[in-house]
C-alpha positions as CSV (number, residue, x, y, z in Angstrom):
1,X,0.0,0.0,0.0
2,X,1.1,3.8,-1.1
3,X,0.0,6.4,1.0
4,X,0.3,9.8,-1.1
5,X,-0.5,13.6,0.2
6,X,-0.8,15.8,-2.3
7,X,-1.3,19.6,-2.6
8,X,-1.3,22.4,-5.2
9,X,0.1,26.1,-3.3
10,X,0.4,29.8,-4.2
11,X,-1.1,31.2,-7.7
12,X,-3.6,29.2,-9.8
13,X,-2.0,28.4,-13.9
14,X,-2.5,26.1,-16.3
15,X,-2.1,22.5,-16.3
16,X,-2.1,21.8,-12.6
17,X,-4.7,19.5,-13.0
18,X,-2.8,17.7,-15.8
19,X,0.2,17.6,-13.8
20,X,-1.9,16.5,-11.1
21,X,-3.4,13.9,-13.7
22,X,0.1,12.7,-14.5
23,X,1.1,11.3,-11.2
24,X,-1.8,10.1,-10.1
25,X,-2.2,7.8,-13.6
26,X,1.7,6.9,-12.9
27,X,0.9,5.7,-9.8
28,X,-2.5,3.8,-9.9
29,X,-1.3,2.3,-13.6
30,X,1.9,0.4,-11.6
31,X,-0.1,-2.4,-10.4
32,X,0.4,-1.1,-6.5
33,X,-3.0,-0.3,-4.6
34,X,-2.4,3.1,-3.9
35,X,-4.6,5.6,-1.3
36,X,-4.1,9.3,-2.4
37,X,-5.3,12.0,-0.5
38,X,-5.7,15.8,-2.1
39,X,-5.4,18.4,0.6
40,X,-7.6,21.2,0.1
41,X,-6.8,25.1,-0.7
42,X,-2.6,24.3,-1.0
43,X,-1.0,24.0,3.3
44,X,-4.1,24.9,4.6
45,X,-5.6,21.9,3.7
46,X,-2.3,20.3,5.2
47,X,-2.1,22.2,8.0
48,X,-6.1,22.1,9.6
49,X,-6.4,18.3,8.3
50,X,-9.2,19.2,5.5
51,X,-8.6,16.7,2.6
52,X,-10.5,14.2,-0.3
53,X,-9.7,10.8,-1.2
54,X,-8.6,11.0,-4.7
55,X,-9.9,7.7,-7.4
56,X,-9.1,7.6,-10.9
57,X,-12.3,8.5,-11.7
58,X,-11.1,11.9,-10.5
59,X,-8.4,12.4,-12.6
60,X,-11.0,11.8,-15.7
61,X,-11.4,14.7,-17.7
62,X,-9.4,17.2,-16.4
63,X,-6.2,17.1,-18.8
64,X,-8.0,20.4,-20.6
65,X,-9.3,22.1,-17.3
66,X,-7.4,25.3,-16.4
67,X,-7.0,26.1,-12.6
68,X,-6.9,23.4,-10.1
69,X,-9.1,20.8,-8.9
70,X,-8.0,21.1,-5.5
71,X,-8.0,24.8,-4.8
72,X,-5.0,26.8,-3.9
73,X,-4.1,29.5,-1.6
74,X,-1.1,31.5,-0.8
75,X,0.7,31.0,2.7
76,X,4.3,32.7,2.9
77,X,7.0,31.5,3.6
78,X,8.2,34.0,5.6
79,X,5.4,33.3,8.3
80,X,5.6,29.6,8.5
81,X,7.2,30.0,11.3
82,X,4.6,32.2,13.1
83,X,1.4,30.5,15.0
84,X,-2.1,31.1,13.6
85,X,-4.4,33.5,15.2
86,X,-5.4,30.9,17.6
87,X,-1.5,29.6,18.6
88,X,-1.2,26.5,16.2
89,X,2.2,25.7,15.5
90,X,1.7,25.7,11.3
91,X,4.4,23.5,11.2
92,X,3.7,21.0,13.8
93,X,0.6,20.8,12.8
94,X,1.7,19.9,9.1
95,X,3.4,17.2,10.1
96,X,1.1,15.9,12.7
97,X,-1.4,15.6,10.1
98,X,1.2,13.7,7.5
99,X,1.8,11.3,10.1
100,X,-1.5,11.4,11.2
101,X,-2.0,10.0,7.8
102,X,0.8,8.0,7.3
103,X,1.5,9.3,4.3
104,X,4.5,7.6,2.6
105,X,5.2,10.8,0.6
106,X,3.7,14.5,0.1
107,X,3.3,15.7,-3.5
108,X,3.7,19.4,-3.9
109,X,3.0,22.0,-6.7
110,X,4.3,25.0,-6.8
111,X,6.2,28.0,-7.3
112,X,9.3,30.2,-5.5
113,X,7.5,30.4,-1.8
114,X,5.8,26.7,-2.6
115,X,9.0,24.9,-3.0
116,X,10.9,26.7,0.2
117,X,7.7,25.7,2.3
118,X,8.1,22.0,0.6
119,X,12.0,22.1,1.6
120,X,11.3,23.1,5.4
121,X,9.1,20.0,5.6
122,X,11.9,17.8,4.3
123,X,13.6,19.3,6.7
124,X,11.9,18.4,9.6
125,X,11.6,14.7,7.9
126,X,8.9,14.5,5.3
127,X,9.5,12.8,2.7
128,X,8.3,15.3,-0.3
129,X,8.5,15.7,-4.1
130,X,7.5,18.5,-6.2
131,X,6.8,19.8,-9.5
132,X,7.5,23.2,-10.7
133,X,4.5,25.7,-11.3
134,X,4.4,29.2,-12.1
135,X,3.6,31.1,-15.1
136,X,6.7,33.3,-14.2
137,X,9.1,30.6,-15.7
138,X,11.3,31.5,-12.6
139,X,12.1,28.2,-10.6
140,X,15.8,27.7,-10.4
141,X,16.6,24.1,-11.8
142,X,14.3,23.9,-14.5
143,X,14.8,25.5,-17.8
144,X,10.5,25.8,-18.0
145,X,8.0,25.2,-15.4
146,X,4.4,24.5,-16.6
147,X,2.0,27.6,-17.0
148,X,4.2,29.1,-18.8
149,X,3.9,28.8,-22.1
150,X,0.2,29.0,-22.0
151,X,0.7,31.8,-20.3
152,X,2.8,33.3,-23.3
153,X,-0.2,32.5,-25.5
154,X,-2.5,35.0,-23.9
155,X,-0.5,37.5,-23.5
156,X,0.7,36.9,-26.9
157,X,-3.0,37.3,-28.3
158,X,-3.4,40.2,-26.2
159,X,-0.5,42.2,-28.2
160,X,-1.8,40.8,-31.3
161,X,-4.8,42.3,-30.8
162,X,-3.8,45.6,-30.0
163,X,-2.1,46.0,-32.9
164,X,-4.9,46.7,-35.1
165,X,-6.2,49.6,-32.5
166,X,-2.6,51.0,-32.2
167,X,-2.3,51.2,-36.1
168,X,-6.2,52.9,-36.3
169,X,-5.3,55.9,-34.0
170,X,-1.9,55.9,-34.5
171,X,-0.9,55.6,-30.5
172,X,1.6,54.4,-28.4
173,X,0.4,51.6,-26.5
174,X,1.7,49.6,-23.4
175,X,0.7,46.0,-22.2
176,X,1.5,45.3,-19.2
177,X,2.4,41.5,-18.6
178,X,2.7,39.6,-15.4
179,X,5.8,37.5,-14.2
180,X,6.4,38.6,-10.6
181,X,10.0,39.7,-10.1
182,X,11.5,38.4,-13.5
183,X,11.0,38.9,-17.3
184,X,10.5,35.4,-19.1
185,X,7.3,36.2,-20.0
186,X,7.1,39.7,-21.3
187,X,10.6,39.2,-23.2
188,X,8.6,35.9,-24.9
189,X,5.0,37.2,-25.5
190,X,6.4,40.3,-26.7
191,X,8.3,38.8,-29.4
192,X,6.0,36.6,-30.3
193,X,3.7,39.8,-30.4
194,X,6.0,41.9,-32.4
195,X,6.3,44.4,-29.8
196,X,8.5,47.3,-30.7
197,X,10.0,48.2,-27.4
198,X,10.5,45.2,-24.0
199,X,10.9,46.2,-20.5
200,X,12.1,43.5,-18.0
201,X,13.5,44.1,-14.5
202,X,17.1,42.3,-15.6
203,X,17.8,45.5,-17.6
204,X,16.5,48.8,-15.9
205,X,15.1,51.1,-18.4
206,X,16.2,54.9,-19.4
207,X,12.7,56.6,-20.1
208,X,14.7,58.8,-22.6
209,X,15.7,55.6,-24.5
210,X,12.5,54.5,-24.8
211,X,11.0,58.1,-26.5
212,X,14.2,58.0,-28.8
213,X,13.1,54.8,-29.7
214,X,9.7,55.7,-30.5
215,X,10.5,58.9,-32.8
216,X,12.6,56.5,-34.4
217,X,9.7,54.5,-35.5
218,X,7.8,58.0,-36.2
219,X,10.8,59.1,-38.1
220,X,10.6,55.9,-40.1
221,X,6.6,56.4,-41.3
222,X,5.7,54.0,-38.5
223,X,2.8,55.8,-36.3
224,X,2.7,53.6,-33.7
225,X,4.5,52.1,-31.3
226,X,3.7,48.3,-28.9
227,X,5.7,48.0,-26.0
228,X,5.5,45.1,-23.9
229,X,6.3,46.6,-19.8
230,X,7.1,43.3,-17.5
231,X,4.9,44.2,-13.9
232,X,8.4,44.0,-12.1
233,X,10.2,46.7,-15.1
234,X,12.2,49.2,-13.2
235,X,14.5,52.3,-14.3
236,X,17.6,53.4,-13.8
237,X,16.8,55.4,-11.2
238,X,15.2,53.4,-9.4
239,X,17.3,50.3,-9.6
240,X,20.0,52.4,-8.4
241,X,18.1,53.1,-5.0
242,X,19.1,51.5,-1.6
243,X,17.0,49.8,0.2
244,X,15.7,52.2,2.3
245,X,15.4,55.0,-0.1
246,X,13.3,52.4,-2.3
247,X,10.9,51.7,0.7
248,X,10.6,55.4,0.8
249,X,10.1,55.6,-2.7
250,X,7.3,53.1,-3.1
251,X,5.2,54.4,0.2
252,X,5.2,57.7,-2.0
253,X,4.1,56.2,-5.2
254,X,1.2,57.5,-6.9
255,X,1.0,55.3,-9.8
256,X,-1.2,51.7,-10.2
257,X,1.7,50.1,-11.7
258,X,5.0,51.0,-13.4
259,X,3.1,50.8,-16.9
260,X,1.5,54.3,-15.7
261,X,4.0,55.7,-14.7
262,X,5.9,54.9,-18.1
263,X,3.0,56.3,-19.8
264,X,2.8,59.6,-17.9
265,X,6.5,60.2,-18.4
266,X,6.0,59.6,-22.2
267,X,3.7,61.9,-22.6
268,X,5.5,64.3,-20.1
269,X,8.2,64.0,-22.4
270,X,7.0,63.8,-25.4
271,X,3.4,64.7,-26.5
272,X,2.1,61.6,-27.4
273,X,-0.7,59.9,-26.6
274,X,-0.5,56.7,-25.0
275,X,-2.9,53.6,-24.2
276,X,-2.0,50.8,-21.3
277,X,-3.8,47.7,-21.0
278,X,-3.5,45.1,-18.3
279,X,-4.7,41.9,-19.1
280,X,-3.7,40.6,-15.6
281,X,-5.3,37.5,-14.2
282,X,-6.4,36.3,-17.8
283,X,-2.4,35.2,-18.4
284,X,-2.9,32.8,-15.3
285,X,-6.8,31.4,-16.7
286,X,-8.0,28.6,-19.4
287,X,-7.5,25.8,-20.7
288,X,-3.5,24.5,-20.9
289,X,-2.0,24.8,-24.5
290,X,-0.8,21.3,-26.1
291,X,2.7,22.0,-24.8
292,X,1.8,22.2,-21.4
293,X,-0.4,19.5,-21.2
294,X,2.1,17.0,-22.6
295,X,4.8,18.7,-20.4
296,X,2.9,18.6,-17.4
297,X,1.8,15.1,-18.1
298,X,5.4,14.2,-18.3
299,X,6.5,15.3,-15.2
300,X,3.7,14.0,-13.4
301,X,4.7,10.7,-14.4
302,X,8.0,11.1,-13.7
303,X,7.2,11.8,-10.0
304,X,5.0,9.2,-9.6
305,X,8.0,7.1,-11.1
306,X,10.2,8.6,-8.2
307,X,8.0,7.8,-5.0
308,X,7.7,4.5,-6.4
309,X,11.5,3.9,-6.2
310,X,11.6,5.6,-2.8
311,X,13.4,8.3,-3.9
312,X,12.6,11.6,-2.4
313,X,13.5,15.1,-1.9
314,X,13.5,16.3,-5.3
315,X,12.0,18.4,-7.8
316,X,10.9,17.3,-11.0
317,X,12.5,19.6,-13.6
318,X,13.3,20.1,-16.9
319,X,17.3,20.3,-18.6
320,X,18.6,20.7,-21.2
321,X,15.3,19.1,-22.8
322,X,15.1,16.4,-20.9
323,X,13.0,15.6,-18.1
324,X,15.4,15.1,-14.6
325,X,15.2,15.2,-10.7
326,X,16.4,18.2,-8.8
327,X,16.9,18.5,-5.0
328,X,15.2,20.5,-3.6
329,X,17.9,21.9,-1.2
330,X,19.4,23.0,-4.3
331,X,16.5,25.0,-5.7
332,X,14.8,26.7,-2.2
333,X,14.7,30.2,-2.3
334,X,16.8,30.7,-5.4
335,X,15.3,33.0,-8.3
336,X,15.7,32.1,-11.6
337,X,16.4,35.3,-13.9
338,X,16.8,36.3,-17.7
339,X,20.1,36.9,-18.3
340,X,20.8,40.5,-20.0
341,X,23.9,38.9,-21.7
342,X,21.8,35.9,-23.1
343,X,21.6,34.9,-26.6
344,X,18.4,35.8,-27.1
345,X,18.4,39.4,-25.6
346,X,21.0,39.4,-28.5
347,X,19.1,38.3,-31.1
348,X,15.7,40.2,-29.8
349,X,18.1,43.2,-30.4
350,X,19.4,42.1,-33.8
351,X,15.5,42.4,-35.0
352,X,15.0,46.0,-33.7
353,X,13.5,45.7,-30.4
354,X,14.4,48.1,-27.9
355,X,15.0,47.3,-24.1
356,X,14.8,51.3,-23.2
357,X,19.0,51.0,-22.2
């Protein structure tokens, strides 16, 4: 008998319940009778005892489902640590209910915060595995974590799109994309979108770049201008702050985002007039794209091939295009970032686009 927890933490994405799908159909197709419990709303569940036994009938028809079956909910790491507001030891109580259990391993899927939660229970003796999920691309150890390339796909439509309205009026327009602290997805959607001008926070912008960029265009016939502003984009200035002074700087800020800000410097600057649109939480919603459901899918399996050897610890990632195990010691708390050197920052500027430096 195989006694499995499992749990999906932090922001909702795409193909959660594939990868979901993925171990459990490893697992239950081995020929082991197998018990798998699904722990409601991410360590909460885990944490006040509210679960589901999972069958294989559950797993049916949810390889195309968006979100996750399961429910999620965000619990930082940073407060782990701290009792709930009636003294519970979050931790203890974590594992009491693992043992409680007996759970021969706990499945987790997740992002950044997620996977140092999953390495404080190994820890303290769990034995865990997990699978990396964010639509930020960020994990360290994995060259892609599912969620994101769906993700890319909307936001990629989104720019699409708003090339028909920016050529009409003949505006600048900004779309700002999600991806927490890093720039995977803005520098991929907006390529794929033909944007003309990509902000990421791994290069900090120089608003007067940007507007020389533009009347560049303008100077060329072109009468509009796409750029495609990561949530996390930052200038110069800005990046050149201390701490302190950026604490400062943000309990002072007026703007809804940075893509605001952008746009009321560029018409500051410059007379134009400019758009922003936000397609936010639609980037996280939907139905998984083909790619993530077979890559999802494929590292289900894998961890389901994992707990049936025994071997845990690790996270199932992705290298150099294959699919490999990861431990999770190594990738806690460690941000995976674009790297302003990289080839492809390279060749992005070999085709024209502008990163505002």
């Amino acid at each position: 008998m195989i006694r499995i927890g499992m749990l999906t933490s932090g922001g909702d994405c795409q193909a959660l319940n594939a990868a979901m799908r993925g171990v459990a159909k490893g697992l239950f197709n081995a020929g082991k009778e197998v018990e798998l419990f699904g722990f409601l709303d991410g360590y909460k569940g885990l944490i006040y005892g509210k679960y589901k036994m999972l069958s294989p009938s559950d797993f049916s028809g949810i390889l195309t489902k968006g979100g996750t079956m399961l429910g999620s909910s965000r619990m930082p790491f940073k407060n782990m640590r701290d009792p709930d507001e009636n003294g519970l030891d979050k931790v203890e109580a974590m594992k009491h209910n693992y043992y409680k259990l007996s759970l021969d391993c706990l499945v987790i899927l997740g992002g950044n915060g997620t996977h140092k939660t999953a390495n404080l229970l190994r820890e303290e003796g769990l034995n865990v595995v997990t699978l990396p999920k964010t639509i930020d691309n960020d994990l360290w150890g994995t060259d892609m974590t599912f969620g994101f390339q769906s993700a890319v796909d909307i936001a990629t439509q989104c720019i699409d799109q708003i090339h028909t309205t920016a050529a009409s009026h003949g505006r600048v327009f900004i779309v700002e994309v999600m991806g927490h602290k890093v720039g995977y997805l803005t520098l991929n959607a907006g390529m794929a979108g033909g944007a003309d001008i990509i902000l990421i926070p791994e290069i900090p912008y120089d608003i007067n770049k940007i507007i020389k960029a533009i009347q560049k265009r303008s100077e060329r016939g072109s009468k509009f201008t796409i750029l495609a502003v990561a949530e996390g984009a930052i200038s110069k200035e800005v990046a050149a702050l201390s701490k302190k002074e950026y604490k400062k700087y943000m309990a002072d800020y007026k703007y809804p985002s940075v893509s605001y800000e952008i746009a009321d410097k560029i018409k500051e600057k410059s007379g134009m007039e400019v758009r922003v649109t936000v397609p936010g939480h639609t980037q996280r919603g939907g139905s998984p794209n083909s790619y993530d459901r077979v890559f999802a899918s494929r590292l289900g399996a894998e961890a389901s091939k994992l707990i049936l050897k025994g071997e845990y610890g690790y996270m199932v990632g992705y290298q150099n295009r294959e699919v490999v195990k990861v431990p999770l010691a190594d990738v806690a708390g460690k941000l995976k970032m674009v790297d302003p050197d990289s080839t492809i920052i390279k060749e992005a500027k070999m085709l024209g686009i502008s990163f505002g430096d």
